[in-house]
MDTraj code that builds the backbone (N, CA, C; nanometers):
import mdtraj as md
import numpy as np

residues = "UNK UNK UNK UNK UNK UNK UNK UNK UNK UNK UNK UNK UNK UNK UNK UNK UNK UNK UNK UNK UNK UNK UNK UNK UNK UNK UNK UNK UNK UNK UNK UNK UNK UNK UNK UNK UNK UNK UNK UNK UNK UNK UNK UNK UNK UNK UNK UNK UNK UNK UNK UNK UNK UNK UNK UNK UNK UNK UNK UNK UNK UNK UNK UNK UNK UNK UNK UNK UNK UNK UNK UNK UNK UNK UNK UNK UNK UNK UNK".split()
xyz = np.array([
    [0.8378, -2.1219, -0.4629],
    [0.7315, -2.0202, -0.4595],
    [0.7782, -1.8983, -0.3795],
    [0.7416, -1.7855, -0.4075],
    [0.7834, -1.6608, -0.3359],
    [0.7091, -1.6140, -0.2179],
    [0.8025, -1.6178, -0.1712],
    [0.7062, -1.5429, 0.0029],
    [0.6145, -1.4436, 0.0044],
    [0.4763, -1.4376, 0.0857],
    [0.4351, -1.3434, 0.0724],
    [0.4828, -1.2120, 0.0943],
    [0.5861, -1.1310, 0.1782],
    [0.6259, -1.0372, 0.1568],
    [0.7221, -0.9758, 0.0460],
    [0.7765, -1.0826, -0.0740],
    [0.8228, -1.0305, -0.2010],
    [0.6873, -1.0544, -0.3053],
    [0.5866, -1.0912, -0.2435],
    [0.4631, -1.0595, -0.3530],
    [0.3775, -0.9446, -0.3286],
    [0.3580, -0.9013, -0.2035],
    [0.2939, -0.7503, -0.1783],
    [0.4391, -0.6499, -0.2197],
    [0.5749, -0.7019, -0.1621],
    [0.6510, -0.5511, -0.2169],
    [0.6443, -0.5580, -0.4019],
    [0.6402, -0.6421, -0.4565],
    [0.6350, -0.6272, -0.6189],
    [0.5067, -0.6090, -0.6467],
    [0.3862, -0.6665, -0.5968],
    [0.2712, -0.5436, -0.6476],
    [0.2407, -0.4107, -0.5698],
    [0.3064, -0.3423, -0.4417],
    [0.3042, -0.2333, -0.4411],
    [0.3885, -0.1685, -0.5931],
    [0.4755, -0.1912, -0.6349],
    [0.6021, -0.1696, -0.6933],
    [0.4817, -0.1065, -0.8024],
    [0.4233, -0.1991, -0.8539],
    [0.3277, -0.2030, -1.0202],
    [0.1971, -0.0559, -0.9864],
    [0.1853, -0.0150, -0.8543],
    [0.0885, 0.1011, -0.8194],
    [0.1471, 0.2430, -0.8149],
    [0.3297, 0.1938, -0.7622],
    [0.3552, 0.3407, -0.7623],
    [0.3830, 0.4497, -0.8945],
    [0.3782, 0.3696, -0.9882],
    [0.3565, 0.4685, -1.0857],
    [0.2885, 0.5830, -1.1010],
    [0.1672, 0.4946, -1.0614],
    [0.0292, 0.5563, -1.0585],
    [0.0077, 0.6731, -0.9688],
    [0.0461, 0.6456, -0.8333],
    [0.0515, 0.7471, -0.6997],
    [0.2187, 0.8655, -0.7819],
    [0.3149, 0.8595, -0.8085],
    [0.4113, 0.9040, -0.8732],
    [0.3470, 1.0151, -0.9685],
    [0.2724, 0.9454, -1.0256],
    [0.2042, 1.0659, -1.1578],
    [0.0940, 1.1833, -1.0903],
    [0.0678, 1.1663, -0.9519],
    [0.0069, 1.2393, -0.9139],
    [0.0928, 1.2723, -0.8183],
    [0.2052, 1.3075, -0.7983],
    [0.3565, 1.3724, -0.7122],
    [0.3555, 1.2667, -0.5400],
    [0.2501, 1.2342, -0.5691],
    [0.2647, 1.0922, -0.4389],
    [0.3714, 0.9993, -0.4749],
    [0.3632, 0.9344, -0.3996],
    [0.4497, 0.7646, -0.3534],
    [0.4203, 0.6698, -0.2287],
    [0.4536, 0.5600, -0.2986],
    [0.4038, 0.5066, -0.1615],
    [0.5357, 0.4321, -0.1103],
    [0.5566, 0.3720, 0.0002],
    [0.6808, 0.2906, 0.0277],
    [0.6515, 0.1671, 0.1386],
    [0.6594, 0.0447, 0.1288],
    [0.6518, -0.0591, 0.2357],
    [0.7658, -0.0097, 0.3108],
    [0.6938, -0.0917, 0.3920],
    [0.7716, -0.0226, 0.5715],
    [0.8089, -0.1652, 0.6425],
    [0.6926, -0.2635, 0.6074],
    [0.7054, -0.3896, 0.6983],
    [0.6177, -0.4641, 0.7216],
    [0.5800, -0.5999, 0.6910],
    [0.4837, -0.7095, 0.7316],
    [0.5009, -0.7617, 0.8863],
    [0.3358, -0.7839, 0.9415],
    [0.3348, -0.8427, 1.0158],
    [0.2173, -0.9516, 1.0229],
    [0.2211, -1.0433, 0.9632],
    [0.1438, -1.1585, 0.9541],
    [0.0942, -1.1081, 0.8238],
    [-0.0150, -1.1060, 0.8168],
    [-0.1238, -1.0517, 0.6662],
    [-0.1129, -0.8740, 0.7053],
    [-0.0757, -0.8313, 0.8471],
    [-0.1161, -0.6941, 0.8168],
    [0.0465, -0.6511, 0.7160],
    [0.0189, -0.5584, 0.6587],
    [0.1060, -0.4690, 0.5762],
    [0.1088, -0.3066, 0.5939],
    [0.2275, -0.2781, 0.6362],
    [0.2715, -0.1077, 0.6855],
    [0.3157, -0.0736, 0.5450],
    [0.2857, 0.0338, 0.5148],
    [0.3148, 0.0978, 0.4087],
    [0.3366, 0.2518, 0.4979],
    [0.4323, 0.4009, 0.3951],
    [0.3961, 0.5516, 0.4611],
    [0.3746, 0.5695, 0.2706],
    [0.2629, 0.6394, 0.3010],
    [0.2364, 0.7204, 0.1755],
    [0.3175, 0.8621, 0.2292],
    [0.3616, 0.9487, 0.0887],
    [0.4529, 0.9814, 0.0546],
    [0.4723, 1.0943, -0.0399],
    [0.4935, 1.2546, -0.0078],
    [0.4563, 1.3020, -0.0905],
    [0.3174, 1.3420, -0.0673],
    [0.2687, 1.4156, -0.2225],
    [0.1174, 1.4628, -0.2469],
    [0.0230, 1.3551, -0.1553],
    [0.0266, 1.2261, -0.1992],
    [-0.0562, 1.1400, -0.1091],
    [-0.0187, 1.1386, 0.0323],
    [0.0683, 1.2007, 0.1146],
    [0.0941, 1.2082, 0.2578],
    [-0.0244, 1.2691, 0.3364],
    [-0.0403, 1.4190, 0.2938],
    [-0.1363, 1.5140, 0.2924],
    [-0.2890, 1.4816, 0.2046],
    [-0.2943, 1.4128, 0.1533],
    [-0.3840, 1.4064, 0.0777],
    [-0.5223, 1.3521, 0.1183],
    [-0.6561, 1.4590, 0.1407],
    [-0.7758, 1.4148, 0.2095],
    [-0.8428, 1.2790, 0.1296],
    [-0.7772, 1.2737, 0.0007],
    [-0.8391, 1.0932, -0.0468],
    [-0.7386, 1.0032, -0.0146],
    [-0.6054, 1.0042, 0.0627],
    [-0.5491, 0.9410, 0.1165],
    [-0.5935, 0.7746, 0.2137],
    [-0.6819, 0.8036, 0.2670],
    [-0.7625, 0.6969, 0.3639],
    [-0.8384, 0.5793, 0.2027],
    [-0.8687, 0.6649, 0.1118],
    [-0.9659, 0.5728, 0.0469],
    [-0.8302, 0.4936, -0.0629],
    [-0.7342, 0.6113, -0.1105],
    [-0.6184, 0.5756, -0.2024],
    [-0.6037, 0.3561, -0.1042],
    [-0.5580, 0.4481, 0.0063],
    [-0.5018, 0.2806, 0.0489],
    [-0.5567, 0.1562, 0.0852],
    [-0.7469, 0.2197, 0.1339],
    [-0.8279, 0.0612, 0.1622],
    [-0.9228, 0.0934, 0.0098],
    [-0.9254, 0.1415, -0.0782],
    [-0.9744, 0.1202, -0.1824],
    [-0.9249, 0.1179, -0.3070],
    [-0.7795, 0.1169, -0.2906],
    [-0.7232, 0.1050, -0.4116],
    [-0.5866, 0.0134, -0.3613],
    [-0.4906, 0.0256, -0.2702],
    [-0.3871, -0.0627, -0.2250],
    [-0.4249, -0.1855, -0.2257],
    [-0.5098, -0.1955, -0.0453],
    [-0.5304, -0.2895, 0.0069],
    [-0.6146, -0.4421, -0.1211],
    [-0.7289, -0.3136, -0.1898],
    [-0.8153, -0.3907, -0.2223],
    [-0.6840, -0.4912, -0.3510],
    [-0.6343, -0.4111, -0.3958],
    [-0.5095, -0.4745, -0.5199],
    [-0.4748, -0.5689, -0.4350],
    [-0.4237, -0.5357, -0.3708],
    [-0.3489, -0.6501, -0.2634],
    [-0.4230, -0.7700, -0.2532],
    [-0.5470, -0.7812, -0.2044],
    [-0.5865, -0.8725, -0.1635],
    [-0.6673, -0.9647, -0.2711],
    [-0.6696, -0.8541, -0.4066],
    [-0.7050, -0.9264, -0.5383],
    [-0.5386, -1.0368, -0.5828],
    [-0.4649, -0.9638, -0.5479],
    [-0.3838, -1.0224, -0.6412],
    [-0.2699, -1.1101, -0.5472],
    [-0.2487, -1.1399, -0.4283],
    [-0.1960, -1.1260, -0.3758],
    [-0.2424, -1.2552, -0.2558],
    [-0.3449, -1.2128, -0.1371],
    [-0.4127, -1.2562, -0.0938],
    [-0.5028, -1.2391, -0.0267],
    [-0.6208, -1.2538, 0.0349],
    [-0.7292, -1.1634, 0.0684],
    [-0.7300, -1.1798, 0.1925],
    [-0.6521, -1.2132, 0.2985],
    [-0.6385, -1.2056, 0.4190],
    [-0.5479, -1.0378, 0.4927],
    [-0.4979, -0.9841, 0.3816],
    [-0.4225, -0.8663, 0.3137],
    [-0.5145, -0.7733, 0.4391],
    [-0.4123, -0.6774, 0.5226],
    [-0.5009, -0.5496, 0.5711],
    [-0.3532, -0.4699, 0.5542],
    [-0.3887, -0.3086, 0.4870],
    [-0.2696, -0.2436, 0.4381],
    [-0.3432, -0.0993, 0.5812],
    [-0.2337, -0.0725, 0.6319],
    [-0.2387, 0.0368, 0.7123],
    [-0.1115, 0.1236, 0.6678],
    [-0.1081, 0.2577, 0.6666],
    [-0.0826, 0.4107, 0.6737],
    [-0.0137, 0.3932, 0.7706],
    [0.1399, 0.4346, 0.8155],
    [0.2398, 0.4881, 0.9587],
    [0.1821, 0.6249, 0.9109],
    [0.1462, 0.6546, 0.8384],
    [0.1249, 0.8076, 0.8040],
    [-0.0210, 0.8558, 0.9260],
    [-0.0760, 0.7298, 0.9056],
    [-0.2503, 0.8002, 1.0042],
    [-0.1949, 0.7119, 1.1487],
    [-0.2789, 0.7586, 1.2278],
    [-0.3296, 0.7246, 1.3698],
    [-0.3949, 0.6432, 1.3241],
    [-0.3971, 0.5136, 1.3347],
    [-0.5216, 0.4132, 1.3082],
    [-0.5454, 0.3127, 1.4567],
])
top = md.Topology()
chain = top.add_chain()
for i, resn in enumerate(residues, 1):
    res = top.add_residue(resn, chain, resSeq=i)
    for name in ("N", "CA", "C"):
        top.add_atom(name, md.element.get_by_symbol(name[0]), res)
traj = md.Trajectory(xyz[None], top)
């Protein structure tokens, strides 16, 4: 069975298209237990829907597909 950190980096992998087509990107940075570092990247760096892009569209993927103990934080924000 595959570790959880090659199952969040291959479904980030399946989103960046998506962030890509809008001149964003996103990139894992590093697991620490269930939390997950990601830096958005690009258009989404700057971007005022940035905060919702990652707990309403990352995280929530994540924790659909993935596991729901899943919390995805931004190096990009002060959190």
């Amino acid at each position: 069975m595959e570790d959880l950190e090659t199952r969040v980096k291959e479904a980030i992998n399946t989103i960046r298209p998506s962030l890509q087509n809008d001149g964003g990107d996103i990139e894992f940075v590093r697991m620490d237990g269930y939390k997950v570092y990601v830096a958005l990247t690009g258009a989404c760096a700057g971007c005022a829907m940035a905060a919702m892009t990652l707990k309403g569209g990352v995280e929530r993927m994540l924790k659909f597909n993935v596991d729901d103990k899943i919390e995805v934080f931004n190096l990009n924000f002060a959190e």
